[in-house]
MDTraj code that builds the backbone (N, CA, C; nanometers):
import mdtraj as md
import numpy as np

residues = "UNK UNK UNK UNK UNK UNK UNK UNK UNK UNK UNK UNK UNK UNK UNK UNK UNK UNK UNK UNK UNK UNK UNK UNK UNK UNK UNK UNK UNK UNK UNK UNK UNK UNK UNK UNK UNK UNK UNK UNK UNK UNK UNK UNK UNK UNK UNK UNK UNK UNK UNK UNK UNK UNK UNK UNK UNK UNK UNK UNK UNK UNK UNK UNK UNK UNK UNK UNK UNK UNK UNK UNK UNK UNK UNK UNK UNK UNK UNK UNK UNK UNK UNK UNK UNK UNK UNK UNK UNK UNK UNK UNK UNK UNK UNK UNK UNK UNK UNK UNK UNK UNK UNK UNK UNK UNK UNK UNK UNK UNK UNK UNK UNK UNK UNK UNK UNK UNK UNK".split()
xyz = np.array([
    [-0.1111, 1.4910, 2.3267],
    [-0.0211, 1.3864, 2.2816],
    [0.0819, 1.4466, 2.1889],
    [0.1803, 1.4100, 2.1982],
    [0.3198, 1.4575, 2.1410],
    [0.3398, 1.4221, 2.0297],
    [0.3304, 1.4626, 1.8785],
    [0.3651, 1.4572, 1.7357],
    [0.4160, 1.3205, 1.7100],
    [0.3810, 1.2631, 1.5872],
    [0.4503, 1.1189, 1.5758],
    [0.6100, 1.1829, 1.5243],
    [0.7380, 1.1191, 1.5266],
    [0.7891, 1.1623, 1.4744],
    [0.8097, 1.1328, 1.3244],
    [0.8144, 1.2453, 1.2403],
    [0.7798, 1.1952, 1.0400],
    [0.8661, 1.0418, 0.9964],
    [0.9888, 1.0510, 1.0476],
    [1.0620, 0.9464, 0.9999],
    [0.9803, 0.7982, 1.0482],
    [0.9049, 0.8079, 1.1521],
    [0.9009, 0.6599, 1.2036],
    [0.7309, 0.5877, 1.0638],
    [0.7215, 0.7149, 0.9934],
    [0.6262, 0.6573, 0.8718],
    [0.6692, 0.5854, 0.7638],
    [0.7909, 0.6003, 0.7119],
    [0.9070, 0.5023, 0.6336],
    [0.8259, 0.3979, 0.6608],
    [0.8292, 0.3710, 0.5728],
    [0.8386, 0.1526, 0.5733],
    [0.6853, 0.1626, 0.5629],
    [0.5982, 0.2417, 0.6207],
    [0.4653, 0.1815, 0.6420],
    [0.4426, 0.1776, 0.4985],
    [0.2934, 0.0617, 0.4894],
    [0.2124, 0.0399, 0.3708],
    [0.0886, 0.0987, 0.3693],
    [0.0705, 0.1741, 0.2436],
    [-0.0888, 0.2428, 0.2104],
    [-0.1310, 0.1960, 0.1046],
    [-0.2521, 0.1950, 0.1197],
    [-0.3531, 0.1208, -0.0208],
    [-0.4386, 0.2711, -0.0692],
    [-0.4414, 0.2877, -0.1829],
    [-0.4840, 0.4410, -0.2286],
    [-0.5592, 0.4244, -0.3502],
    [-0.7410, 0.4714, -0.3516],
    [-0.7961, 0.4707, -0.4570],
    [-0.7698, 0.5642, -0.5694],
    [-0.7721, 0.5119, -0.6779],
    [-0.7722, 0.6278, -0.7893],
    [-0.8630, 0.6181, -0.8999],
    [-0.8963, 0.7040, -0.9695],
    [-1.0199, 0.6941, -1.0457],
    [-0.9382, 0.6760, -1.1794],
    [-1.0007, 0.6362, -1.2703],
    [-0.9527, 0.5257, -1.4027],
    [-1.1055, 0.5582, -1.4374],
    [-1.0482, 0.5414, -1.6169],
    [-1.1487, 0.5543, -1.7097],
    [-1.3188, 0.4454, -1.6958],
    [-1.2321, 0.3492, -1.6674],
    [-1.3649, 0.1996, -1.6032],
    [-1.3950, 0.2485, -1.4728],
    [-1.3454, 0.3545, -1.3910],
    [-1.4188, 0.3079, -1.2023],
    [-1.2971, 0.3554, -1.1523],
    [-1.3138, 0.2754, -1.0374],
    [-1.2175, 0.3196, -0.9293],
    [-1.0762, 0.2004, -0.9190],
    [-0.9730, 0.1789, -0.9283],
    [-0.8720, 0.1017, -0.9228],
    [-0.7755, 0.1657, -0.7557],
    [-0.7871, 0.0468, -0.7042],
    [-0.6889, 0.0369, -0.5660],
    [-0.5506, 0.0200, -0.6100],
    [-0.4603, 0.1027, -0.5308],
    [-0.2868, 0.0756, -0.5585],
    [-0.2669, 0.0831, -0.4460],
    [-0.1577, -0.0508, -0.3744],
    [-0.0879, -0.0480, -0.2702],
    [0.0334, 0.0202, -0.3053],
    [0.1238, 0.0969, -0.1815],
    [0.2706, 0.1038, -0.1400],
    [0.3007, 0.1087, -0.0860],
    [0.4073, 0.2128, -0.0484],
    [0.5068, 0.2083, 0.0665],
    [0.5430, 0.3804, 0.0871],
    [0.5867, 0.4077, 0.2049],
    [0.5964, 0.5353, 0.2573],
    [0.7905, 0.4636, 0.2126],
    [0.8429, 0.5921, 0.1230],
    [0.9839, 0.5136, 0.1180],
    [1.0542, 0.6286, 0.1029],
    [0.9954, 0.7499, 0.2094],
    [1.0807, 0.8548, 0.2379],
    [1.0432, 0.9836, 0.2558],
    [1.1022, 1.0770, 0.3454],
    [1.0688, 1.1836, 0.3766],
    [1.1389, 1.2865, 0.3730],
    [1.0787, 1.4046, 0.3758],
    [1.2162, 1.5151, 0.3396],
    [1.0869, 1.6541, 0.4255],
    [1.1446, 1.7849, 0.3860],
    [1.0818, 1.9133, 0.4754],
    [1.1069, 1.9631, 0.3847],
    [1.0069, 2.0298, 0.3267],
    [1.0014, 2.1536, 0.2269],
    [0.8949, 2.2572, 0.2426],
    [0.9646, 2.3577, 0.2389],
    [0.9174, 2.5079, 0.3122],
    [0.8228, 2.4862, 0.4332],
    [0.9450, 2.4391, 0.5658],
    [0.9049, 2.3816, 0.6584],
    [0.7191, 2.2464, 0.6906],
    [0.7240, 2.2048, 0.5487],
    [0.6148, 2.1215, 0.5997],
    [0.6623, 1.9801, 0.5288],
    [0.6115, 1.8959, 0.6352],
    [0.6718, 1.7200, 0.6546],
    [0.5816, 1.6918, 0.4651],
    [0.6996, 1.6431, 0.3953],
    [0.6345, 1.5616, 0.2842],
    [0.6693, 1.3919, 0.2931],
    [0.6335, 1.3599, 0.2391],
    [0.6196, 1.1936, 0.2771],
    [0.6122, 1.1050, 0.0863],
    [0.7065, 1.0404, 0.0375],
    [0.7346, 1.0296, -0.0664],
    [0.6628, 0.8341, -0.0289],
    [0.5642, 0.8917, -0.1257],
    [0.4862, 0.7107, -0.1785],
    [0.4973, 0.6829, -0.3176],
    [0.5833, 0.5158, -0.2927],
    [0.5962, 0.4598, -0.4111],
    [0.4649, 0.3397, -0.4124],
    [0.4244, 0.3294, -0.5560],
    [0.3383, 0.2666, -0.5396],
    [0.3177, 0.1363, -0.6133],
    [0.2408, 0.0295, -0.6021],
    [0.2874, -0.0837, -0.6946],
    [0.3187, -0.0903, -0.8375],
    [0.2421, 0.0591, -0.8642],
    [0.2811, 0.0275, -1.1123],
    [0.3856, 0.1370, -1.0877],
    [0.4385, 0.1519, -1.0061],
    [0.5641, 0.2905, -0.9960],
    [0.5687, 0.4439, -1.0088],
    [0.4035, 0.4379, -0.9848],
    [0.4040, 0.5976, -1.0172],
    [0.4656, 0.5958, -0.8351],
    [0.4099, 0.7148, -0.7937],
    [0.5147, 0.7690, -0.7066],
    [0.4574, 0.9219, -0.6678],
    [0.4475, 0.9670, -0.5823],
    [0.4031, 1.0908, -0.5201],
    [0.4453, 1.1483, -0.3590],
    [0.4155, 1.2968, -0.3688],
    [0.4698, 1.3352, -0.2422],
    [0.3769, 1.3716, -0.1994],
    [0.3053, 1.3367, -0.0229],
    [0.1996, 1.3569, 0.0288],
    [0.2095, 1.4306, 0.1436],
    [0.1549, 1.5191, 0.1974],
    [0.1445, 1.6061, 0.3428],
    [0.0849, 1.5066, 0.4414],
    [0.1230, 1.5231, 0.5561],
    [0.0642, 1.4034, 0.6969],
    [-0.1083, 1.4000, 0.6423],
    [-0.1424, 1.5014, 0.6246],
    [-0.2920, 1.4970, 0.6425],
    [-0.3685, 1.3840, 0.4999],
    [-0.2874, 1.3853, 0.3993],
    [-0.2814, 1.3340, 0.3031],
    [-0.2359, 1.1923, 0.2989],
    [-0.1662, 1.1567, 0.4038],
    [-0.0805, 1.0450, 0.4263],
    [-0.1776, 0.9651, 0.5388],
    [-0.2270, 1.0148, 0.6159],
    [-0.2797, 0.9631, 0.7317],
    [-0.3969, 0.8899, 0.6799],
    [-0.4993, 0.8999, 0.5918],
    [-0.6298, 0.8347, 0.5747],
    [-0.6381, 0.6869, 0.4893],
    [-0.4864, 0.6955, 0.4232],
    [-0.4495, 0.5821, 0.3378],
    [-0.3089, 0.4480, 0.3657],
    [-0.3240, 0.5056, 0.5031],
    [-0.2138, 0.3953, 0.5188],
    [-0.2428, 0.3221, 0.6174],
    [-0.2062, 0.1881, 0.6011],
    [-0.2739, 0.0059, 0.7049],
    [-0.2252, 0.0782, 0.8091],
    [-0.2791, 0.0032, 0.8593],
    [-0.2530, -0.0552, 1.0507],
    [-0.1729, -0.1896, 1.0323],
    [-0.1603, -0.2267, 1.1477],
    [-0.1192, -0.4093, 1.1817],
    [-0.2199, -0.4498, 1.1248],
    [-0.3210, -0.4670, 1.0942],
    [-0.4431, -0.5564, 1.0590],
    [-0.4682, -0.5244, 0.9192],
    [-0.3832, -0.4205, 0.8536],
    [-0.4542, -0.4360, 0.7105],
    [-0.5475, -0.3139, 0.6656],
    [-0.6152, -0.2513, 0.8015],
    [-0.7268, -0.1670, 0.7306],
    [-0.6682, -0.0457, 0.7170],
    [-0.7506, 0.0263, 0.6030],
    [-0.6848, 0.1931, 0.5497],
    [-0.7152, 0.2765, 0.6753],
    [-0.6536, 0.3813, 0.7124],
    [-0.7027, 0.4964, 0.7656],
    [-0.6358, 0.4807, 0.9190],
    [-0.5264, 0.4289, 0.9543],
    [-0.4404, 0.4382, 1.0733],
    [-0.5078, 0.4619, 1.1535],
    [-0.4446, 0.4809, 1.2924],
    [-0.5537, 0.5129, 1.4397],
    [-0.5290, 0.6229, 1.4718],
    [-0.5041, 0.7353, 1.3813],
    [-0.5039, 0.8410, 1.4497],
    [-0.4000, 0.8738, 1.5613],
    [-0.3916, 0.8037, 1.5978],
    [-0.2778, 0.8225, 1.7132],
    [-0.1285, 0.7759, 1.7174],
    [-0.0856, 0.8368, 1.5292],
    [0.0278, 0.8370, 1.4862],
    [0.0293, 0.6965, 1.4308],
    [0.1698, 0.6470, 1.3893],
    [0.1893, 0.4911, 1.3104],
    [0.1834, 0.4043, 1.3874],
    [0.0978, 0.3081, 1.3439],
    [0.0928, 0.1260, 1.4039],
    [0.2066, 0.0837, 1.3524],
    [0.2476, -0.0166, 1.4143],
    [0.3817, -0.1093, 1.3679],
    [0.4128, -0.1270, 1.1925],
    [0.5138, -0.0631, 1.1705],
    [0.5207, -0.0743, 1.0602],
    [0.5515, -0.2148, 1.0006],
    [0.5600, -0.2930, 0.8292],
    [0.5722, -0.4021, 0.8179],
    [0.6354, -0.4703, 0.8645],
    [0.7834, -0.4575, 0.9269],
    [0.8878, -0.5116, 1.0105],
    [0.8053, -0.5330, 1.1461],
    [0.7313, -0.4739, 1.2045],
    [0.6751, -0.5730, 1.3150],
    [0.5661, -0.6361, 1.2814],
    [0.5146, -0.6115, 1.1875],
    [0.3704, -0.6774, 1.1309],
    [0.4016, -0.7828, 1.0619],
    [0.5181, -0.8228, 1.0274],
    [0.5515, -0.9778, 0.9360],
    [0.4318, -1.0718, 0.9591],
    [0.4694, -1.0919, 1.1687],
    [0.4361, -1.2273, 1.1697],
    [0.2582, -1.2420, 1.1897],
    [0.2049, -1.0876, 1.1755],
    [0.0411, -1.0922, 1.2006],
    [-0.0024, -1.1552, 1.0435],
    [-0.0486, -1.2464, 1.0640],
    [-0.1924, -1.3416, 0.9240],
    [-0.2253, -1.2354, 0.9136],
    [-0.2975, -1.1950, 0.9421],
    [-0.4687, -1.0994, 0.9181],
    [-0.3454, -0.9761, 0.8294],
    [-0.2576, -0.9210, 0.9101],
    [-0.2152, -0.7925, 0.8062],
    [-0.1493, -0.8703, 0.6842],
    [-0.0514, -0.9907, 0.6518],
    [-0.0347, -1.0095, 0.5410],
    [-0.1411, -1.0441, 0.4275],
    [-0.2572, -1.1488, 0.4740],
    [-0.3693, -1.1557, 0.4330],
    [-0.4306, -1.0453, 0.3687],
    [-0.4812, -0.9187, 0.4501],
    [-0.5135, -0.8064, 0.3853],
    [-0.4050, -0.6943, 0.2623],
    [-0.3026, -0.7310, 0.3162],
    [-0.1386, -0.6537, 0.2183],
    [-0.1831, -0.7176, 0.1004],
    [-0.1783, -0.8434, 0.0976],
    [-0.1895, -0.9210, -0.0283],
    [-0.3207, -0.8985, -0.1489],
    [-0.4680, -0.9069, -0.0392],
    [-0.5955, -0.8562, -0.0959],
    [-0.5848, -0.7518, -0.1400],
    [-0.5273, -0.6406, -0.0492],
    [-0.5339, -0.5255, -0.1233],
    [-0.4520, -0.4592, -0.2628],
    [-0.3206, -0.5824, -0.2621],
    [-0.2669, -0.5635, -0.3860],
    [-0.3134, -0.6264, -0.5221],
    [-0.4000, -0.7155, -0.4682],
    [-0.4704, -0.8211, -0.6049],
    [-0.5155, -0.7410, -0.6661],
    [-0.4785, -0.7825, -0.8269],
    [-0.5730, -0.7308, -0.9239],
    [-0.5502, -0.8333, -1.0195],
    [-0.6499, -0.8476, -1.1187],
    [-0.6820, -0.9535, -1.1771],
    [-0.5464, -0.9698, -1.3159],
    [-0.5462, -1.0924, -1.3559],
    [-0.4282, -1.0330, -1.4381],
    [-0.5249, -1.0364, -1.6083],
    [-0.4026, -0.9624, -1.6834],
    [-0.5028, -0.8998, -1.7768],
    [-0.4142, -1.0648, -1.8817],
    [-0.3446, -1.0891, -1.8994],
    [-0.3223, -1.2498, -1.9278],
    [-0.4437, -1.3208, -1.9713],
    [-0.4288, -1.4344, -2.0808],
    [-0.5246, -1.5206, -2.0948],
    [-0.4940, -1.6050, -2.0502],
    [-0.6537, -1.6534, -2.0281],
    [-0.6798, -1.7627, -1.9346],
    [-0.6154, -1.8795, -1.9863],
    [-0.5633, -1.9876, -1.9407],
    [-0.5246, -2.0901, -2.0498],
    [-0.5264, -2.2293, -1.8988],
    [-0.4850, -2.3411, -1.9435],
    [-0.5120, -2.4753, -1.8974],
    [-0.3723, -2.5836, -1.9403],
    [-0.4152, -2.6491, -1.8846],
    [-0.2239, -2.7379, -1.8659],
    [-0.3153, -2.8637, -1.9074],
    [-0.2823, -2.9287, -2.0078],
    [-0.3093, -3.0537, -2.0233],
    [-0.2381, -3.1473, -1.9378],
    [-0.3139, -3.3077, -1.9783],
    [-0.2694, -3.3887, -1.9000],
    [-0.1239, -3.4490, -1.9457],
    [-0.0561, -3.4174, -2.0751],
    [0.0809, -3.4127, -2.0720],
    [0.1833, -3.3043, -2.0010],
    [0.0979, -3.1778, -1.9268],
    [0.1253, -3.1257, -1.9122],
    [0.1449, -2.9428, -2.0111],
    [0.1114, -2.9771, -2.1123],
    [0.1163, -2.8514, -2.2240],
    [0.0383, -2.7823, -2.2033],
    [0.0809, -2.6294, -2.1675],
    [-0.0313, -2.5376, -2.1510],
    [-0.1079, -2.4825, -2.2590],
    [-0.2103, -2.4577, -2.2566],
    [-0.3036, -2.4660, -2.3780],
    [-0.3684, -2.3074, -2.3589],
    [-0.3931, -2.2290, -2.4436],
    [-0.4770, -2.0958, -2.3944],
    [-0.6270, -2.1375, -2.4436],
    [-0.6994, -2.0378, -2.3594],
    [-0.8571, -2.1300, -2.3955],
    [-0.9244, -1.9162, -2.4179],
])
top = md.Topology()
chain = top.add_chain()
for i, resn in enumerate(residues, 1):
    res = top.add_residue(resn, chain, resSeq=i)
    for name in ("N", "CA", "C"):
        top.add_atom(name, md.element.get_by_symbol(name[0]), res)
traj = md.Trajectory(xyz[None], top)
């Protein structure tokens, strides 16, 4: 089978664990560019708190959705990137899960005049 070509990885979305002082914390992004340096494909991921990194295919391949949401592509180069995946539920559904994180905000409550109250 014939090489994906690097550019058609643009646009795709990857969800990427990283280890943090508490555990493990998930970050979604985006493949939002590519370039060749000393002839090998790098692949530039921005990620939801803005860090940002440059990854090799092999590095790139185990962390980025499919149409459906799940990490680790099919191997057999890029699934539809988000522009054809809009209108699939199941991949926005999972885009979204995988970007949740809890907010660090207090909890608070809306009275029945409406006044939000922190609790």
């Amino acid at each position: 089978a014939a090489a994906a070509d690097p550019a058609s990885y643009v646009g795709r979305l990857v969800r990427k664990a990283f280890k943090d002082g508490a555990g493990t914390v998930h970050f979604g992004g985006t493949v939002d560019g590519h370039k060749v340096v000393a002839k090998k494909d790098l692949f530039h991921v921005t990620y939801e708190d803005d860090d940002a990194e440059d990854l090799e295919l092999h590095e790139l391949t185990p962390i980025l959705l499919d149409a459906d949401g799940n990490v680790g592509g099919s191997g057999a180069g890029p699934a539809p990137g988000p522009a054809v995946a809009k209108g699939n539920a199941a991949f926005q559904r999972a885009t979204l899960m995988a970007n949740w994180k809890p907010s660090s905000r207090p909890a608070h409550a809306v009275s029945a005049s409406g006044a939000r109250t922190e609790s």
